[in-house]
C-alpha positions as CSV (number, residue, x, y, z in Angstrom):
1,X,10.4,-6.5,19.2
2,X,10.6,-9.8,16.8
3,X,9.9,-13.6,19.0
4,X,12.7,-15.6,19.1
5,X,12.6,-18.5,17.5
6,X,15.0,-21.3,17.2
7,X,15.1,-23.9,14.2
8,X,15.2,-27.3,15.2
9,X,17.7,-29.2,12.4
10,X,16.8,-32.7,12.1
11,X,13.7,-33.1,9.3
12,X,13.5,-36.6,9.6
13,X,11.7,-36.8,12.7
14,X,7.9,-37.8,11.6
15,X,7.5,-36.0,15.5
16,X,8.5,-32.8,14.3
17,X,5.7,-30.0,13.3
18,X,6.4,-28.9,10.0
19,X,7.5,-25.5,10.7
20,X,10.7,-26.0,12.4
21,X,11.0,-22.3,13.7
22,X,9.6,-22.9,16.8
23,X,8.6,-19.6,19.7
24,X,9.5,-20.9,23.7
25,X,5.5,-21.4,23.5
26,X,5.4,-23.7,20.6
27,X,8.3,-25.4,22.5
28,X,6.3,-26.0,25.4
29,X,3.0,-27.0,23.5
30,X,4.8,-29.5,21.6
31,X,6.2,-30.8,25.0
32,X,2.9,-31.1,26.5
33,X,1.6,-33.3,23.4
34,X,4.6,-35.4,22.9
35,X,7.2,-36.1,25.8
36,X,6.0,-38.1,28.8
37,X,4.5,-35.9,31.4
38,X,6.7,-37.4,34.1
39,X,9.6,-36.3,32.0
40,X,8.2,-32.5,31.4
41,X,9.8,-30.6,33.9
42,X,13.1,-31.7,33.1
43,X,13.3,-31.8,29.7
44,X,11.7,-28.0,29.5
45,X,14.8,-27.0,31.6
46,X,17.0,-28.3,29.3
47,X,15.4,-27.2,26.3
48,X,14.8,-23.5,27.8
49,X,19.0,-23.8,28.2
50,X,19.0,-24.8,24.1
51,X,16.3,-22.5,23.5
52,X,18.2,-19.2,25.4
53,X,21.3,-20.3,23.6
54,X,19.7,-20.3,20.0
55,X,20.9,-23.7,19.6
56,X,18.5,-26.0,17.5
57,X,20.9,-28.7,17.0
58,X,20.3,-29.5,20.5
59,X,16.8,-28.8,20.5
60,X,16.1,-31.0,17.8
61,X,18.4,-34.0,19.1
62,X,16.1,-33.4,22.6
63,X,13.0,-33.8,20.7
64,X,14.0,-36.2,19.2
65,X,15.0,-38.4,21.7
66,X,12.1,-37.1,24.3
């Protein structure tokens, strides 16, 4: 069985890894290095809803914005 992935669509972020195709784990590893950790637990229920969807537009606009 192939990992999901989802690709996150905005490049511009510097925040960004530079593999976009990012696994629920590299999702959550990026959380832990980069969005406040009083912020975590909600914004990994929102991105699991954008992640379970396929839908990197919203992923990316979350990461961006985290």
């Amino acid at each position: 069985m192939a990992t999901k992935r989802v690709q996150l669509v905005n490049p511009w972020s510097k925040a960004l890894p530079p593999d976009r195709n990012m696994t629920w784990a590299e999702i959550k590893t990026w959380c832990a290095e980069n969005v406040h950790p009083r912020n975590q637990d909600e914004w990994l229920k929102e991105a699991r809803t954008a992640f379970r969807a396929n839908d990197g537009e919203q992923l990316g606009i979350m990461i961006i914005g985290s």
